[in-house]
ChimeraX commands (.cxc) that place a marker at each C-alpha (Angstrom):
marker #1 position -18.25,-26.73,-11.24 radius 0.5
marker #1 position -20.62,-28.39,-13.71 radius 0.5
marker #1 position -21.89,-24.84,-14.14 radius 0.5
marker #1 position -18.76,-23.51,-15.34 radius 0.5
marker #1 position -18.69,-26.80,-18.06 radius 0.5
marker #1 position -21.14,-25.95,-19.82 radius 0.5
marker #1 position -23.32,-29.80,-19.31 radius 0.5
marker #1 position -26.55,-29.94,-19.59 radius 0.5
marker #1 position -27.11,-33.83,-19.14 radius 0.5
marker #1 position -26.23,-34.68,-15.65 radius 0.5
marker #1 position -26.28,-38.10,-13.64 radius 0.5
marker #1 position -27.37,-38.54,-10.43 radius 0.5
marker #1 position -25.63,-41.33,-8.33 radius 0.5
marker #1 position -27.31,-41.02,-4.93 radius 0.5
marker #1 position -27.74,-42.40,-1.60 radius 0.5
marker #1 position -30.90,-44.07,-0.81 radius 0.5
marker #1 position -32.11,-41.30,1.29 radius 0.5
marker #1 position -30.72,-38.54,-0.69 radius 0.5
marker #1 position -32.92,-36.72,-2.50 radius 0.5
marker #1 position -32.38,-34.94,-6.34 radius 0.5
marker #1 position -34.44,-31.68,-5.93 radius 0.5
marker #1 position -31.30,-30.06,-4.13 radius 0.5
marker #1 position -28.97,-30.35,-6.90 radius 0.5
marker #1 position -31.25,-29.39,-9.68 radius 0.5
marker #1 position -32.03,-26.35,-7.33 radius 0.5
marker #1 position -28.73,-25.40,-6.50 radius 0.5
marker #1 position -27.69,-25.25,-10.10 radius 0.5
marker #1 position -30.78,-23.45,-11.40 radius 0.5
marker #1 position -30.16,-20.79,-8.88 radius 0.5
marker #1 position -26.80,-20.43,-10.04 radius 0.5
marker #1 position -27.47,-20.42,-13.73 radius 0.5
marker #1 position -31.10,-18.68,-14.15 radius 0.5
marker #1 position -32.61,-19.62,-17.71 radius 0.5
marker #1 position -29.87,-22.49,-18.40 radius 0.5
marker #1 position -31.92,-25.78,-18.54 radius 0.5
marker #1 position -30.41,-29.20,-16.79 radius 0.5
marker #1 position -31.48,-32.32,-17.17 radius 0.5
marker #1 position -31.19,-34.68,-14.11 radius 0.5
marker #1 position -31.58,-38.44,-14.52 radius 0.5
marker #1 position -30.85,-41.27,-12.07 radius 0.5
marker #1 position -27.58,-43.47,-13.20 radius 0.5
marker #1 position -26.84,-47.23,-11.61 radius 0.5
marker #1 position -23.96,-47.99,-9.80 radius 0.5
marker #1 position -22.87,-50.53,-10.93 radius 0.5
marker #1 position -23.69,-50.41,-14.88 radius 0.5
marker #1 position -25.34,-46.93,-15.38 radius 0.5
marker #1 position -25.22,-47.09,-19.01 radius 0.5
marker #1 position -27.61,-49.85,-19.50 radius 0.5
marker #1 position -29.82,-50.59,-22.82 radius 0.5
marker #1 position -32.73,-51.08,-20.54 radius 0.5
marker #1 position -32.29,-47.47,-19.31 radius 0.5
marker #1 position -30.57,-44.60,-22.10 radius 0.5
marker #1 position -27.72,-45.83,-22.90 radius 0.5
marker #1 position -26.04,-42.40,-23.37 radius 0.5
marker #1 position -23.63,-41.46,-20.92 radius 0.5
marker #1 position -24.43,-38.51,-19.21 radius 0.5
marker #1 position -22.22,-35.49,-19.72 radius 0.5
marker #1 position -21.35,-35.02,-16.39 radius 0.5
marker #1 position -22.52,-37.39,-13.42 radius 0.5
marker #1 position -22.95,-36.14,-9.53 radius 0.5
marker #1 position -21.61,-38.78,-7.08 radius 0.5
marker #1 position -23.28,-38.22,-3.65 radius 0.5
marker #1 position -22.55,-41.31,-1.96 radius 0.5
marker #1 position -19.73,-42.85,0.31 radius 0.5
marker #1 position -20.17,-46.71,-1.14 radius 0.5
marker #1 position -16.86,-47.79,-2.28 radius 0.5
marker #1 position -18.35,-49.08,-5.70 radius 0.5
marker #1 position -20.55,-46.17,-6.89 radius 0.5
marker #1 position -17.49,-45.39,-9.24 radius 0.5
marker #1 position -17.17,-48.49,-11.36 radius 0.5
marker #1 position -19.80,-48.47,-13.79 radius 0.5
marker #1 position -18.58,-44.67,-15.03 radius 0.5
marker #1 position -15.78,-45.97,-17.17 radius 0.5
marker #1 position -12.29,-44.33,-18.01 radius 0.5
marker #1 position -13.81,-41.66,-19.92 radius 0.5
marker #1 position -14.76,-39.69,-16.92 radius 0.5
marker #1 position -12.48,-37.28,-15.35 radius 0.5
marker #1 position -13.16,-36.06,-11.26 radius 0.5
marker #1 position -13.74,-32.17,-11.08 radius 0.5
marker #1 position -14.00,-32.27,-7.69 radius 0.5
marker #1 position -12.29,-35.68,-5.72 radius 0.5
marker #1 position -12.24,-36.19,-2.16 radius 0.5
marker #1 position -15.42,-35.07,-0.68 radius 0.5
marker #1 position -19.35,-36.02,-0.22 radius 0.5
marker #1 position -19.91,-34.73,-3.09 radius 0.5
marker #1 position -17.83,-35.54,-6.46 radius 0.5
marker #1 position -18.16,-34.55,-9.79 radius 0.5
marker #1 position -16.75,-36.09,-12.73 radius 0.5
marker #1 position -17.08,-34.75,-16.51 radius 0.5
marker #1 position -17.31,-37.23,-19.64 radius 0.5
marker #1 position -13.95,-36.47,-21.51 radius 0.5
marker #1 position -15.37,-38.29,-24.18 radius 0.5
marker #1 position -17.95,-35.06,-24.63 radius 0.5
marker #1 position -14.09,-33.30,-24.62 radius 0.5
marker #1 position -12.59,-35.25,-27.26 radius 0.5
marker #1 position -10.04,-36.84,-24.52 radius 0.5
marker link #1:1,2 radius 0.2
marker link #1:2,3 radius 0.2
marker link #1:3,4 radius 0.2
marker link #1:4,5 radius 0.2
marker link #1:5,6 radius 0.2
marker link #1:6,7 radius 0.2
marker link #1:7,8 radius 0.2
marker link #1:8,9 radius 0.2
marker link #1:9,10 radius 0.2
marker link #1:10,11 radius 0.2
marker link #1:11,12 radius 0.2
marker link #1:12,13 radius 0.2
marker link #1:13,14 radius 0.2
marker link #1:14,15 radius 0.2
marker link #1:15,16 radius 0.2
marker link #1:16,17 radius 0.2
marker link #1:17,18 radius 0.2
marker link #1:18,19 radius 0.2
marker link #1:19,20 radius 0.2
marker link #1:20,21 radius 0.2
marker link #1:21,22 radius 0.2
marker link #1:22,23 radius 0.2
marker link #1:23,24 radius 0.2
marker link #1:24,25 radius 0.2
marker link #1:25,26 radius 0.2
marker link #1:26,27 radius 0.2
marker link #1:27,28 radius 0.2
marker link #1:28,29 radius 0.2
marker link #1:29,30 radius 0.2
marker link #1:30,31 radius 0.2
marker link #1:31,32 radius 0.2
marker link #1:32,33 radius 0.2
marker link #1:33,34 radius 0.2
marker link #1:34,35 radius 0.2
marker link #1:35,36 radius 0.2
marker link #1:36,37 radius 0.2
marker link #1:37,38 radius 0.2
marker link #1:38,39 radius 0.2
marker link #1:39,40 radius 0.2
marker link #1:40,41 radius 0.2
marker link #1:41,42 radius 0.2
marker link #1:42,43 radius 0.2
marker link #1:43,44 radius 0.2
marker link #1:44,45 radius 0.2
marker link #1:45,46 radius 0.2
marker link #1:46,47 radius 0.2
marker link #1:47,48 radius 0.2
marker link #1:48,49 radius 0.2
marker link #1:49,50 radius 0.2
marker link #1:50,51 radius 0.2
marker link #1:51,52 radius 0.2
marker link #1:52,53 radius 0.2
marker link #1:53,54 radius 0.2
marker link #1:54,55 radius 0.2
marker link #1:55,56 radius 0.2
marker link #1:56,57 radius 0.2
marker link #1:57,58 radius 0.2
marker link #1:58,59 radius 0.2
marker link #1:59,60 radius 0.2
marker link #1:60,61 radius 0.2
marker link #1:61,62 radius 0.2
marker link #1:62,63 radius 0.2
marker link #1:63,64 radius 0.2
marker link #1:64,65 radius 0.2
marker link #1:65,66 radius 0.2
marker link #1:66,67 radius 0.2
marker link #1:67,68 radius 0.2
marker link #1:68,69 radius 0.2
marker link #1:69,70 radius 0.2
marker link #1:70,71 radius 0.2
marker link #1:71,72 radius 0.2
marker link #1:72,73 radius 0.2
marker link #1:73,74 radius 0.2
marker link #1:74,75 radius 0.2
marker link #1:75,76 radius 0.2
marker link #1:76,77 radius 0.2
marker link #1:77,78 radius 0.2
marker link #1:78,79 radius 0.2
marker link #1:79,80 radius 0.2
marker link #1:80,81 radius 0.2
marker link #1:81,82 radius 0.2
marker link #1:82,83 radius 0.2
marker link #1:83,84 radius 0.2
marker link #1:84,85 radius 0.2
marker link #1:85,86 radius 0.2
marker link #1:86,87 radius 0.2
marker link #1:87,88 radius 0.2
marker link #1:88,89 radius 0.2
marker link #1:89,90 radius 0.2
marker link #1:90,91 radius 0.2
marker link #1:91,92 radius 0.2
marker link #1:92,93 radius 0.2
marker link #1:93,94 radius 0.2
marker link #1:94,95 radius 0.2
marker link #1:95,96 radius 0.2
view
């Protein structure tokens, strides 16, 4: 799915035991000589000045806890809902 976007920037928000290298792997393998870029987002305010306060583009949601969604903001949209594994695209990067 992100793949087929067209992101680049990508956050990560992850269990504590869950591990990064799996995702970046998975979607070099699918998209040989496309580069990603994988950062770490916070729960609750991932957008923080006292990390980069850029959004990501797109932002992997690995995790069951009920409030790993409310620091994304209205701007993202879910690519893929109702699973382990969610994804959910900036629509600001869409011009929605």
């Amino acid at each position: 799915m992100i793949e087929t976007s067209g992101k680049q920037e990508i956050g990560l928000i992850l269990d504590g035991d869950e591990a990064e290298y799996p995702f970046w792997a998975l979607l070099q393998q699918r998209n040989p000589g496309r580069t990603f870029h994988l950062r770490h987002v916070s729960i609750l305010t991932p957008f923080s000045p006292k990390a980069d306060p850029t959004p990501p583009e797109a932002v992997i949601v690995a995790t069951s806890r009920p409030d790993a969604l409310l620091g994304l903001g209205p701007s993202f949209r879910a690519l893929k809902p109702a699973s382990r594994v969610r994804v959910f695209i900036n629509g600001e990067d869409l011009g929605h």
